[in-house]
C-alpha positions as CSV (number, residue, x, y, z in Angstrom):
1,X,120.3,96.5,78.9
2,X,124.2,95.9,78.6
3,X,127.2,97.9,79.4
4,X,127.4,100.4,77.0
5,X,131.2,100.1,75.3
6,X,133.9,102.6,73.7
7,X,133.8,106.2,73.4
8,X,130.8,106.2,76.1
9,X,132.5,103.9,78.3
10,X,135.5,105.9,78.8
11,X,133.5,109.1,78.7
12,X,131.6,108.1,82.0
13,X,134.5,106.9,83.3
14,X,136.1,110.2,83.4
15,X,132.7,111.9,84.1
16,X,131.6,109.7,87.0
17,X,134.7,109.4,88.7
18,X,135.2,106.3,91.7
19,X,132.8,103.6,91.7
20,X,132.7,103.4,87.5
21,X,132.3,100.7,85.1
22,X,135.6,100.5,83.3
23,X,135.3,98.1,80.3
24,X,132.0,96.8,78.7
25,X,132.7,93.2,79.0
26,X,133.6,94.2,82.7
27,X,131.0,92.0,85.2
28,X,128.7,93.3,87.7
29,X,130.4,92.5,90.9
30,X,127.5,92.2,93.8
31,X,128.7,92.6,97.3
32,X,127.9,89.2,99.4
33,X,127.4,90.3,103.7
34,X,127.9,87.7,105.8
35,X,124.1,87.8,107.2
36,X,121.7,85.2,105.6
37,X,119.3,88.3,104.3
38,X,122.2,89.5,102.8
39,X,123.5,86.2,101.6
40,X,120.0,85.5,99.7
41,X,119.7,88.9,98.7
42,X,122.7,89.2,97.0
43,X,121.3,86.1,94.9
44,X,118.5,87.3,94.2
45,X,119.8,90.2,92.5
46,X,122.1,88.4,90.7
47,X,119.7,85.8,88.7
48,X,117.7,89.0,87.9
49,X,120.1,91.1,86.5
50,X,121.7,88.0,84.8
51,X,118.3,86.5,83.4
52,X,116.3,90.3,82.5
53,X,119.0,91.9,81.5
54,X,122.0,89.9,80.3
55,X,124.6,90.9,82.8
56,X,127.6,89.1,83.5
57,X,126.3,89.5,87.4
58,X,128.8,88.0,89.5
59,X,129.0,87.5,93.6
60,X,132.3,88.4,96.4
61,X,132.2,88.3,99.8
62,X,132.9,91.5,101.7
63,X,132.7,92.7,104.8
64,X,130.6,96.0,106.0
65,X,132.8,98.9,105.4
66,X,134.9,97.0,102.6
67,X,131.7,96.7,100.6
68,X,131.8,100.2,100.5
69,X,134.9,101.0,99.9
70,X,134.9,98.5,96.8
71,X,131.9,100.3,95.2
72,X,133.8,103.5,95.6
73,X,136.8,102.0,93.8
74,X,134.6,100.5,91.0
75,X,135.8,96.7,92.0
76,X,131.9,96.2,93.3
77,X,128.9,97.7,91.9
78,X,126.0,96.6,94.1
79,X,125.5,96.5,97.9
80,X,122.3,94.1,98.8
81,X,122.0,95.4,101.9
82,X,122.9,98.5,103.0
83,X,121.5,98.9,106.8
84,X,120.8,102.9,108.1
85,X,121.3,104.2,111.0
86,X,124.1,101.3,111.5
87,X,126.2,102.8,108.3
88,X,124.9,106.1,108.1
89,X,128.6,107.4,108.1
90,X,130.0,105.7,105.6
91,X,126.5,106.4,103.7
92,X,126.6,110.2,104.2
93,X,130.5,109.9,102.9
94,X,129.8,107.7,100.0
95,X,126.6,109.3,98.7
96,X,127.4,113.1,99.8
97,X,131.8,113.4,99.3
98,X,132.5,111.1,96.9
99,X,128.9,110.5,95.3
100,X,130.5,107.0,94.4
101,X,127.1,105.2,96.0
102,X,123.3,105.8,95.4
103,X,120.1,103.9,97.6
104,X,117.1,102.5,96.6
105,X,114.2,104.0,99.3
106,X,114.4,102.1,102.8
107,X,112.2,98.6,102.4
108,X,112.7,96.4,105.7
109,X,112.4,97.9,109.1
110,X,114.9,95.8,111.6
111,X,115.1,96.5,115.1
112,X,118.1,95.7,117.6
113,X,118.4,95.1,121.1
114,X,119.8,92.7,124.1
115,X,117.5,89.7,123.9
116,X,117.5,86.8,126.2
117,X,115.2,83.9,126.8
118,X,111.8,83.3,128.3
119,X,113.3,80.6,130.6
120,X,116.1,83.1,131.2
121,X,114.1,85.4,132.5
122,X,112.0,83.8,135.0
123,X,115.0,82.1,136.5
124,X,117.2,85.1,137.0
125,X,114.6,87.7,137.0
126,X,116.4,89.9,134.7
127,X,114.1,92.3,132.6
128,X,116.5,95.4,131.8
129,X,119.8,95.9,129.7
130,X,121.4,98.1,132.8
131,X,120.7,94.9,135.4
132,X,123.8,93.3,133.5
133,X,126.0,95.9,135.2
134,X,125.1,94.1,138.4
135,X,127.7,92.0,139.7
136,X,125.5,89.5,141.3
137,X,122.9,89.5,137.6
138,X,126.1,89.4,135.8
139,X,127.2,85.9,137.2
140,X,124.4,84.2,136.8
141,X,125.9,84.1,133.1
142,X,128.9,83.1,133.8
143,X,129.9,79.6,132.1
144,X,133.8,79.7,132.6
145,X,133.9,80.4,136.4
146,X,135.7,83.6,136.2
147,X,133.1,85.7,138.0
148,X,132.3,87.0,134.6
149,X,129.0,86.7,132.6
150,X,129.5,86.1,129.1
151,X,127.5,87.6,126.0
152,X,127.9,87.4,121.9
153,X,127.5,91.1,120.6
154,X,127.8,90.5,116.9
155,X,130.8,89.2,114.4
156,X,133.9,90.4,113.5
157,X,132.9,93.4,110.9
158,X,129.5,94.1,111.7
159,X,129.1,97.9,112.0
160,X,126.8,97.3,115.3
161,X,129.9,94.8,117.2
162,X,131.8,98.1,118.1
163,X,128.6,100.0,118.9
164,X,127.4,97.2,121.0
165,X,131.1,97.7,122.7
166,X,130.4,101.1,123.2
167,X,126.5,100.5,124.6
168,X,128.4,98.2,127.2
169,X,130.8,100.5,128.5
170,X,128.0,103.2,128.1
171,X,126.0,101.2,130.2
172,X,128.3,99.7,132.5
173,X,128.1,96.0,131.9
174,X,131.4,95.8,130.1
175,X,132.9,95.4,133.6
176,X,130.8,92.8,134.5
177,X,130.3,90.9,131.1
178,X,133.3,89.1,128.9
179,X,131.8,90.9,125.6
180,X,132.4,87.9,122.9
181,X,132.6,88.2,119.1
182,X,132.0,85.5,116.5
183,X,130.1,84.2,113.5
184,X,126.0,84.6,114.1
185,X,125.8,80.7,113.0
186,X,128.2,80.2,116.3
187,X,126.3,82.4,118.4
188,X,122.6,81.0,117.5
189,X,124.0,77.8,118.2
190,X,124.8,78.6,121.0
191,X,121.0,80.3,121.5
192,X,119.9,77.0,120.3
193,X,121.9,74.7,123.4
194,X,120.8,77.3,125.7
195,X,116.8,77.3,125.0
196,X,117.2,73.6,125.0
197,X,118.9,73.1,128.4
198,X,116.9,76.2,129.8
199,X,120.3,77.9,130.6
200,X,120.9,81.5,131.0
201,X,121.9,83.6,128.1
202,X,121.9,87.0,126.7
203,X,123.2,88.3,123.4
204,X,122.6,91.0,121.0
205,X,119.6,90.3,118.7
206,X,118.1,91.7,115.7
207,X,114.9,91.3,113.4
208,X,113.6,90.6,111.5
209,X,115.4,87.3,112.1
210,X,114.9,83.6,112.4
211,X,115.6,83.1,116.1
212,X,112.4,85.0,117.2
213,X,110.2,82.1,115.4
214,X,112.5,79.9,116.6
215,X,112.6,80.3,120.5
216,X,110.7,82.5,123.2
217,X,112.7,85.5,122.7
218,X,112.5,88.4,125.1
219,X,114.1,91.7,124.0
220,X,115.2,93.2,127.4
221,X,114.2,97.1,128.5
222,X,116.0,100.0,128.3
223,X,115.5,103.7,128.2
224,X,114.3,104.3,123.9
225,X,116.6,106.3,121.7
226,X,117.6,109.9,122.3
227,X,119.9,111.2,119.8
228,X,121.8,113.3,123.0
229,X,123.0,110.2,124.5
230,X,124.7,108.7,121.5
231,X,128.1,110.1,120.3
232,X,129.6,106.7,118.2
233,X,133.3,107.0,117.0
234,X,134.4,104.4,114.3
235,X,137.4,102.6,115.0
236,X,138.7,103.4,111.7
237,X,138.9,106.8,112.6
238,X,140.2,106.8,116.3
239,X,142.8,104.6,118.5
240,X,140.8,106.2,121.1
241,X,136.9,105.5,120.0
242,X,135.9,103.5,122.9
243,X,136.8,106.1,124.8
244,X,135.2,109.1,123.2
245,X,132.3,107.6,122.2
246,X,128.8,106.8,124.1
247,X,125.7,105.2,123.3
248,X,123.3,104.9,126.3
249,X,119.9,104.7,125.0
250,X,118.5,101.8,123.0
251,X,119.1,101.6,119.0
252,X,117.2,104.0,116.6
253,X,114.8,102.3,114.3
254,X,117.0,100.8,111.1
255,X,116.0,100.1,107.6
256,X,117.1,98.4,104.9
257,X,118.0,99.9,101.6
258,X,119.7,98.5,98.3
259,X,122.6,100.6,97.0
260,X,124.9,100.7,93.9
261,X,127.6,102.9,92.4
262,X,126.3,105.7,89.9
263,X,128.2,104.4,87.1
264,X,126.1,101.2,87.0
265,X,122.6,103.4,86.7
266,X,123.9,105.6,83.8
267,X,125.4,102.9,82.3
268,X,122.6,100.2,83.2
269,X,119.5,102.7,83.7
270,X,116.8,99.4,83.5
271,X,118.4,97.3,85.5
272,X,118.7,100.1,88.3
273,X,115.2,101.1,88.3
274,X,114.5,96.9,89.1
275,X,117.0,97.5,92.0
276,X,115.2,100.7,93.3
277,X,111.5,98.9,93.0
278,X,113.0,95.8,94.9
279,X,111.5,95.1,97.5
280,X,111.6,92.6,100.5
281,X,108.9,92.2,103.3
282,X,110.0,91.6,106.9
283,X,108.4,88.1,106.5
284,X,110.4,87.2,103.6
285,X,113.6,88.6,105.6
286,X,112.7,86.4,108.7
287,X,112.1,82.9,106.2
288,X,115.5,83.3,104.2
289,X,117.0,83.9,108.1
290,X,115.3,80.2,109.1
291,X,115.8,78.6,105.9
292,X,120.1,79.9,105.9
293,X,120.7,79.6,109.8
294,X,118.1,76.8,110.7
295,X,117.2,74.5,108.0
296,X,120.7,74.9,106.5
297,X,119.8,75.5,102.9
298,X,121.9,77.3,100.4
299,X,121.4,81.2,100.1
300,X,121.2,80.4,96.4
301,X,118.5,77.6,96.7
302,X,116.8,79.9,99.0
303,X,116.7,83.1,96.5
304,X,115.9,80.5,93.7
305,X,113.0,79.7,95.6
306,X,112.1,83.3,96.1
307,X,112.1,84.3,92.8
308,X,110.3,81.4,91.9
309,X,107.2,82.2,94.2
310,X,107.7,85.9,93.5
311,X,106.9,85.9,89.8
312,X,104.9,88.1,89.3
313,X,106.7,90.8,91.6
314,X,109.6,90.5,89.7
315,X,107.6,90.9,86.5
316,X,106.0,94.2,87.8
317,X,109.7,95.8,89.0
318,X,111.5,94.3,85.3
319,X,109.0,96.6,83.2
C-alpha cells in the first residue's frame, strides 16, 4: 500500500490536520531514540514497511519530546518506541488535544530503578534507595574527593533524567550525590570498569536491558508506587519544576507501545495494522540491548538479523 496522491491527499490533509502526509511521493520519516531497543526498532520497521509495502521509509534521530512534536507537525510519522508512564503527558496531549498520534497496544513491560552491584553491596552494605541520603553511605561513592558520591541518572533528553532529578531531591540524596547525566554507552562503561575492579557504584537502571545479563545487578529497595506521592512537573512547562514537583515512591510499571500520526493509517491502512500487530518480547529487547551496547554491532545488522530469524512473525502481522 502507497501513499494515496491528489485530490485525496490534500483532502486528508485538511481533514486530519497536524501530523499529515503532505505529498504522495513524501517518505515515511521513522523517529530514531537514542536507546539501542529504540535504535533496532526503528530498523526494523523500516525494512518492513519498505520491503511489504513499498514505502520510501526513511530514519532521523530525535530526541523524546521532539519525536513528538515532529509527528504532530507531519515532519515524522512513526515513533518506535513510545514508553508509558514515562511520556504519558505528552501521550494524553498528542492522542487526546491534538489527536496528531495514535498507539499500537503496550508489548514490553520495562521496569526502572537504582541499581547497583553485587560486589557493591556486600562492601558498603547498602540495600535501599533512601540510604544514599546518608552522608557517610553517600561517600563511599565518591571518586573525585569532594565528599560527594557520584551517580549517572540517565542522558540528556530522556523523559526519566528529570524525574530521576526529582526522585533525588524527593528522597534526599540530591544533597549527598553529584547527580551526573550522559550518553548510556558512557554510563555502562563506566558499569563495566566498576564490576571489573569491584568498585562502588550506583546508577539508574532499566530492563529489559543488557547490563542485567551482563553483571550481578542488584536493583536497590524502596517503598513501591503510590500515585499520592508523585506530583512530576516537566521542565518544559515550569522554571520552577524541581521545586513543585515530587516523586517519592519507586516507578510505576512501564510498557512499551509503537505510535504513528493518523494521517499515515488512513493514508497507509496495511502497513498500520503491521505496526499495531508488532510485537517485541522482553527477551528480544534485552539481545538487541547486548548486541548495540556490548558486542558493538550495528542497530541495522542487528534488526536485519531479527527480521531474518522472525520470518514467520512478520509473515503472520504483513497479512
Amino acid at each position: 500500500m502507497t501513499f494515496t496522491a491528489g485530490l485525496r491527499a490534500a483532502a486528508l490533509s485538511a481533514l486530519l490536520g497536524a501530523g499529515t502526509l503532505s505529498a504522495a511521493a513524501e517518505p515515511v520519516v521513522i523517529g530514531q531514540p537514542s536507546w539501542p531497543t529504540g535504535e533496532v526498532t526503528a530498523n526494523i520497521l523500516a525494512t518492513v514497511l519498505k520491503d511489504r509495502y513499498g514505502l520510501d521509509a526513511q530514519l532521523k534521530p530525535y530526541g523524546t519530546a521532539e519525536l513528538f512534536e515532529a509527528i504532530d507537525r507531519g515532519e515524522a510519522h512513526v515513533h518506535p518506541e513510545v514508553w508509558l508512564p514515562n511520556d504519558a503527558v505528552d501521550v494524553a496531549y498528542f492522542t487526546e488535544t491534538r489527536k496528531s498520534l495514535a498507539l499500537a497496544p503496550a508489548r514490553v513491560i520495562a521496569t526502572q530503578n537504582i541499581c547497583t552491584t553485587r560486589a557493591t553491596v556486600e562492601a558498603t552494605g547498602i540495600s535501599a534507595v533512601s540510604d544514599l541520603a546518608d552522608p557517610e553511605m553517600a561517600a563511599k561513592f565518591d571518586t573525585d574527593g569532594d565528599g560527594l558520591g557520584e551517580m549517572w541518572i540517565g542522558a540528556e533528553g530522556w523523559v526519566a533524567t528529570p524525574v530521576e532529578r526529582i526522585r533525588a531531591k524527593s528522597y534526599g540524596y540530591d544533597q549527598t550525590m553529584t547527580l551526573l547525566e550522559m550518553p548510556e554507552d558512557v554510563a555502562m562503561a563506566a558499569v563495566d570498569a566498576a564490576a571489573a575492579t569491584s568498585s562502588p557504584i550506583v546508577f539508574y537502571c532499566y530492563a529489559p536491558h543488557h547490563v542485567f545479563a551482563l553483571h550481578e545487578i542488584v536493583r536497590l529497595k524502596e517503598p513501591p508506587y503510590d500515585a499520592a506521592s508523585w506530583a512530576v512537573v516537566k521542565p518544559a512547562d515550569s522554571a520552577e519544576w524541581l521545586e513543585v514537583s515530587r516523586a517519592a515512591s519507586g516507578w510505576q510499571p512501564a510498557f512499551t507501545h509503537v505510535g504513528w500520526a493518523p494521517s499515515f493509517a488512513e493514508a497507509n491502512p496495511e502497513a498500520a495494522a503491521f505496526l499495531s500487530a508488532f510485537a517485541l518480547t522482553d527477551a528480544d529487547a534485552e539481545a538487541m540491548s547486548y548486541a548495540v551496547d556490548v558486542d558493538g554491532e550495528a542497530p541495522e545488522a542487528v534488526a536485519a538479523r531479527w527480521i531474518a530469524e522472525n520470518a514467520a512473525k512478520i509473515e503472520e502481522w504483513t497479512r
